[in-house]
C-alpha positions in Angstrom: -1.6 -0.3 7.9 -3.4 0.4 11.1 -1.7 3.0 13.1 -0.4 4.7 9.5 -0.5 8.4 9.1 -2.7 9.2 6.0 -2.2 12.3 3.9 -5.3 14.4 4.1 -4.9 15.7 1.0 -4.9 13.9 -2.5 -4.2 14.7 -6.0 -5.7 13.7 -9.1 -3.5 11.0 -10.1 -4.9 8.4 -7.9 -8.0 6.0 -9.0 -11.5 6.0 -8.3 -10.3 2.8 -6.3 -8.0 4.9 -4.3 -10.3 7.7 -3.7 -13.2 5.6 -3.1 -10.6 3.6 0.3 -9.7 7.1 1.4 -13.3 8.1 1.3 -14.7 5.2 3.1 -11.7 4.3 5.6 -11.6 5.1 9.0 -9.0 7.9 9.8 -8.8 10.3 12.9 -8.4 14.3 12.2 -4.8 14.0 12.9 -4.7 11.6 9.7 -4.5 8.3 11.7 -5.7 5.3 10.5 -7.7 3.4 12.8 -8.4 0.1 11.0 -6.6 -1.9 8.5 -7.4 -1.2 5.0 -6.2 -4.3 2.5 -4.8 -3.7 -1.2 -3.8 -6.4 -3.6 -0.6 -4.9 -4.9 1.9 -2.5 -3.2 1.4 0.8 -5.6 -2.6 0.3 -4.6 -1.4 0.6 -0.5 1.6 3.3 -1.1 -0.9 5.6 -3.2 -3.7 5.5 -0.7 -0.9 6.4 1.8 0.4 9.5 0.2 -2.3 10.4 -1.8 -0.4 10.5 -4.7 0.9 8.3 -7.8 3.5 6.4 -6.8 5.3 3.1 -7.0 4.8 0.8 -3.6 7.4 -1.7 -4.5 10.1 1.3 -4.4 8.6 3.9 -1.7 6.9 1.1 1.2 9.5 -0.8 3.2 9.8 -3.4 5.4 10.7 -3.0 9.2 14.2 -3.0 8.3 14.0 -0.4 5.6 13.9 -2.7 2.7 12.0 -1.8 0.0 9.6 -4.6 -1.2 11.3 -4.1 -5.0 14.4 -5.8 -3.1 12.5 -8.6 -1.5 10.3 -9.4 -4.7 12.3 -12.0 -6.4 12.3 -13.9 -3.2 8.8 -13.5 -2.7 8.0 -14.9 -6.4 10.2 -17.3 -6.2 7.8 -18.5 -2.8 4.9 -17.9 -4.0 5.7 -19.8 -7.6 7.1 -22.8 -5.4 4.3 -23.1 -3.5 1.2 -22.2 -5.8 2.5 -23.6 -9.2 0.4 -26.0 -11.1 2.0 -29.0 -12.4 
């Protein structure tokens, strides 16, 4: 996310989680950001973006302007061939 323009201003309808990235990140004046910031699920990264409620796997995209809802399955599929317990 590095490089990422950050809203400046956020709503109420983000978490204390959310708020308390924001607060603590590193972004420029201009709303840059100048490290990477991590998130465990999409929504987590998308809302800290925006600084607003919102839904990752629909509004982030890949390079190629997918969204990540359209890559999922292929990603759980991945993920539940290589980390399944048998």
């Amino acid at each position: 996310m590095k490089g990422s323009y950050i809203s400046l201003s956020a709503t109420d309808n983000i978490g204390d989680n959310i708020v308390k990235a924001r607060n603590e990140a590193n972004i420029d004046e201009n709303g840059i950001l100048l490290d990477d910031v991590f998130f465990a699920k999409p929504s987590q990264a998308s809302q800290f973006v925006i600084g607003n409620s919102s839904n990752g796997w629909k509004e982030r995209k890949t390079e190629d302007s997918r969204t990540l809802a359209e890559i999922k399955p292929k990603q759980e599929l991945l993920y539940e061939l290589i980390y399944e317990v048998k």
